[in-house]
C-alpha positions in Angstrom: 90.4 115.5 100.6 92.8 114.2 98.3 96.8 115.2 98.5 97.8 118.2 96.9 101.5 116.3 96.2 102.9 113.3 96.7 105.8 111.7 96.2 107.4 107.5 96.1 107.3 106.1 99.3 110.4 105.2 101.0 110.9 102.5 102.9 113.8 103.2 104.3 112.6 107.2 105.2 109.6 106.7 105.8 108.7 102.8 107.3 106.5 99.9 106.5 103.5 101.9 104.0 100.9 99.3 105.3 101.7 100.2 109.0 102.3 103.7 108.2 98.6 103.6 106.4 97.1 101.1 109.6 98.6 104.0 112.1 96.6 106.1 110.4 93.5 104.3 109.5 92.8 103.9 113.1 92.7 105.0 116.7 95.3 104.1 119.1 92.7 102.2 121.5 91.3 100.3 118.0 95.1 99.4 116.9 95.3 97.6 120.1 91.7 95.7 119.9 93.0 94.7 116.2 96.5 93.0 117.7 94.6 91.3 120.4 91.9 90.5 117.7 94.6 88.3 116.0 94.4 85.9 119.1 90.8 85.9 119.6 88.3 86.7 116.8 85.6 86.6 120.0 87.5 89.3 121.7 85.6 92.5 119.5 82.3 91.2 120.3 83.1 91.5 123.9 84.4 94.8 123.8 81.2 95.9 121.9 83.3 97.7 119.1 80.9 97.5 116.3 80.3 101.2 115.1 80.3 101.6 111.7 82.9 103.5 110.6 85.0 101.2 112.7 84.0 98.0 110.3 83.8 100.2 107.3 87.6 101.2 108.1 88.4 97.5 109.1 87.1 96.8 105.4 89.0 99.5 103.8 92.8 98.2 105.5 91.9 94.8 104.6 91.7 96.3 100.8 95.1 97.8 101.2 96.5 94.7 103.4 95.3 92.6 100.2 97.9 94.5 97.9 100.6 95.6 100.5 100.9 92.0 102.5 99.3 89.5 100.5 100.8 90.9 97.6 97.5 91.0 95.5 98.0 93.0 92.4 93.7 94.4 92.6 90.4 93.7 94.5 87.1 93.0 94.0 84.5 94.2 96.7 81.1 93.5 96.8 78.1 94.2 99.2 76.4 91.6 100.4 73.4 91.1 98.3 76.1 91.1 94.9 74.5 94.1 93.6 77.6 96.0 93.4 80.9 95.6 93.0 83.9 97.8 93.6 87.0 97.1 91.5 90.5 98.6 93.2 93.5 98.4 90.5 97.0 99.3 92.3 99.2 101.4 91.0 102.3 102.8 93.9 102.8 103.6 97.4 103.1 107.5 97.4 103.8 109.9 100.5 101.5 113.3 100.3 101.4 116.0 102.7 102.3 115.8 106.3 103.6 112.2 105.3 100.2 110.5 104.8 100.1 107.5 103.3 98.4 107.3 99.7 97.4 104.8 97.7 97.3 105.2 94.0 94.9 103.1 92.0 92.6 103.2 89.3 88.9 102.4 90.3 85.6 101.2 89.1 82.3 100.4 89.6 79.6 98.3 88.4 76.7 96.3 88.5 78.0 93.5 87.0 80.8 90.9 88.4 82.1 90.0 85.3 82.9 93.4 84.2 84.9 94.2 87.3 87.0 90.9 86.7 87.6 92.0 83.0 89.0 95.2 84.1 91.3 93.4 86.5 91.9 90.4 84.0 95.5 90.8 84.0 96.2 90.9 88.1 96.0 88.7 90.9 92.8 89.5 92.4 91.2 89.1 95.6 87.1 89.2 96.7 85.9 90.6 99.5 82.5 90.7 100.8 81.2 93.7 103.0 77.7 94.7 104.3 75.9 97.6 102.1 76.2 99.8 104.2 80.1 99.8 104.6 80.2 99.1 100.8 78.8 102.7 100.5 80.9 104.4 103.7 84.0 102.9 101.3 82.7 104.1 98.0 82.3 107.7 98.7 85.5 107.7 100.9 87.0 106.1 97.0 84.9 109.0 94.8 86.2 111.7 97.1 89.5 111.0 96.0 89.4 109.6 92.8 89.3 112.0 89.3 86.6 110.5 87.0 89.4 109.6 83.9 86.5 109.7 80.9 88.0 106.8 80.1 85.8 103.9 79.4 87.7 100.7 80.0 86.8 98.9 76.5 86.8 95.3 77.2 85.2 95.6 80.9 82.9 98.7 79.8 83.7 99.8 83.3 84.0 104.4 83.2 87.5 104.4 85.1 88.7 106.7 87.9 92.4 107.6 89.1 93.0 108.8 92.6 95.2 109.0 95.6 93.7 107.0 98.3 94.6 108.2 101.9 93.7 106.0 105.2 90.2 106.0 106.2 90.5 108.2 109.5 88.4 108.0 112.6 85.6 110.2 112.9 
């Protein structure tokens, strides 16, 4: 799915990149849920939204939110039983076609939780845990997009990837 070109992101052309990427990340009936989510963490339980490309895509913004708002320079997620770990490195805010969003980073993944945090030994890094099943909905959205570098990061011994991550959108 990846974009064919991209270019910066401009604030002042084209908005706020983390709303921008939100907008598109999910439905206009879920955007709302998630503003009236910020007053009352019980309110998505009783509106029974629990499919799972809804928490896998809830996941996936609060990856972006951790570099765009909370000014987190990578992230570490991991599935619940710590068997896997994800490791996001982030690189720009770019605009591809049709003004989507894109999120360039470079990528890794691996068994081992010390390897992920030796890849991102130089950033400000934040953990987040997922279930295993929207750790995988998140990796293969990831390994659509991402170009396998060949590169083998030498202290981490993480392979590396490079891609331009769009939003996650509804199905």
């Amino acid at each position: 799915m990846g974009a064919s070109a991209s270019v910066e992101w401009n604030i002042i052309r084209d908005g706020v990149f983390s709303d921008e990427f939100l907008n598109r990340n999910f439905t206009t009936s879920e955007r709302s849920v998630a503003l009236i989510e910020n007053l009352s963490e019980q309110l998505e339980a009783d509106l029974k939204v629990t499919s799972k490309s809804y928490e896998a895509r809830q996941v996936f913004a609060q990856i972006i939110l951790s570099w765009t708002e909370l000014e987190f320079d990578g992230v570490i997620l991991k599935n619940e039983n710590r068997t896997k770990f994800q490791a996001f490195q982030f690189l720009e805010c770019l605009k591809g076609d049709y003004g989507i969003p894109l999120a360039h980073i470079s990528y890794g993944v691996t068994p081992d939780l010390n390897a992920a945090e030796t890849f991102l030994r130089d950033s400000e890094v934040e953990i987040i845990s997922c279930s295993d099943e929207t750790f995988k909905v998140i990796e293969h959205h990831v390994k659509e997009n991402c170009k396998v570098k060949g590169l083998i990061n030498v202290a981490s011994g993480m392979q590396l990837s490079d891609g331009l991550i769009p939003p996650m959108p509804p199905q």
